[in-house]
C-alpha positions in Angstrom: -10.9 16.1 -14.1 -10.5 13.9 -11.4 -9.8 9.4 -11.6 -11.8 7.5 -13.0 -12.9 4.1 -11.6 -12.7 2.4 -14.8 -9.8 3.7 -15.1 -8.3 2.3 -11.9 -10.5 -1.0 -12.8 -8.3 -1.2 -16.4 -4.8 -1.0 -14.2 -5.9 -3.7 -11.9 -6.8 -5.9 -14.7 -2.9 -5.8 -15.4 -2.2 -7.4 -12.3 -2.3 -11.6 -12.5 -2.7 -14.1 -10.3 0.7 -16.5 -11.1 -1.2 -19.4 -10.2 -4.3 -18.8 -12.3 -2.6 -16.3 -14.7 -6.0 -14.3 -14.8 -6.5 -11.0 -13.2 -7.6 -9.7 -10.0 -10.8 -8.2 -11.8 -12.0 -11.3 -13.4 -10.8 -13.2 -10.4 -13.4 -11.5 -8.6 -10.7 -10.5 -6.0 -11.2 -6.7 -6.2 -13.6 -5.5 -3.4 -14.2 -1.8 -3.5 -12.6 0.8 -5.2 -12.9 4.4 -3.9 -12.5 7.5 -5.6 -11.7 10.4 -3.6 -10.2 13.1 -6.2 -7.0 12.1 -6.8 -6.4 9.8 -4.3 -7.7 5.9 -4.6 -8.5 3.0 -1.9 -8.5 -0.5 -2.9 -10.0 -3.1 -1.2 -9.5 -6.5 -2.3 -8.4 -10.0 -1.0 -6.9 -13.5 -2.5 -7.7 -16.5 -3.3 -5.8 -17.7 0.2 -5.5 -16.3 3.3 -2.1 -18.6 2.9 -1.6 -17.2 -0.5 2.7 -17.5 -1.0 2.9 -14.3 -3.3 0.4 -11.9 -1.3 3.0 -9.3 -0.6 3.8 -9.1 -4.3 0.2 -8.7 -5.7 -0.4 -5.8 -3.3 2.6 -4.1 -4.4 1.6 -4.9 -8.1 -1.4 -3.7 -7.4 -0.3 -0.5 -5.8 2.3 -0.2 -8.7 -0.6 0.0 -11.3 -2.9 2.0 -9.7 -0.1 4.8 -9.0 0.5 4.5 -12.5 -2.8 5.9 -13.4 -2.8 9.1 -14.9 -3.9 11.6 -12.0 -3.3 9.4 -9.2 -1.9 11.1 -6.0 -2.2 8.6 -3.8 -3.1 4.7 -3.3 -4.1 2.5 -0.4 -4.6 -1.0 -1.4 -5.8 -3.0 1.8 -6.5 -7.3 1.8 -9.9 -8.4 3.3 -10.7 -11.7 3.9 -14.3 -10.6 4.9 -16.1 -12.2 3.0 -13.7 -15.4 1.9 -13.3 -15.0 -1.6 -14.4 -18.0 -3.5 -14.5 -18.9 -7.2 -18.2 -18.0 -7.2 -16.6 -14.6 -7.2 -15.4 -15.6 -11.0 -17.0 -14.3 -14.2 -19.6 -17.4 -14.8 -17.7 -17.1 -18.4 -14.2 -17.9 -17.3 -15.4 -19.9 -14.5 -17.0 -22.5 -16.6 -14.1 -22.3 -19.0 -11.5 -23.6 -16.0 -14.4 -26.3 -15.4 -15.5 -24.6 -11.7 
């Protein structure tokens, strides 16, 4: 029985943005996820290009994905293609932060 997606979803919605204190999923920050047997590609990006803890949220990232019960291997790689922007946020939680 190989990863899940939703279970690789579920880890990344552990990882928080310090600034917004939401996470990547809801931020609308997580890409593409690939599923390859055991081993799992992440594609996501920030909020910034010039985003001060970037290095740390793809290492938390990594961290909970490798934590993943199955997980071999992880690649987590930043686009910025397309910009992210808050349309990218859940219309839910976007009109509860008043965007």
């Amino acid at each position: 029985m190989g990863v899940k997606e939703k279970d690789v979803q579920d880890a990344l919605k552990a990882v928080k943005d310090p600034e917004l204190n939401l996470d990547l999923v809801v931020l609308g920050l997580i890409y593409d996820i690939e599923v390859t047997e055991c081993n799992v590609r992440v594609l996501m990006s920030l909020t910034s290009p010039m985003c001060p803890v970037a290095e740390q949220l793809v290492a938390e990232a990594e961290a909970a994905v490798s934590a993943v019960e199955g997980v071999t291997t992880c690649e987590v790689e930043l686009t910025f293609d397309p910009p992210w922007t808050p349309e990218r946020i859940s219309p839910l939680i976007r009109s509860s932060l008043g965007l």
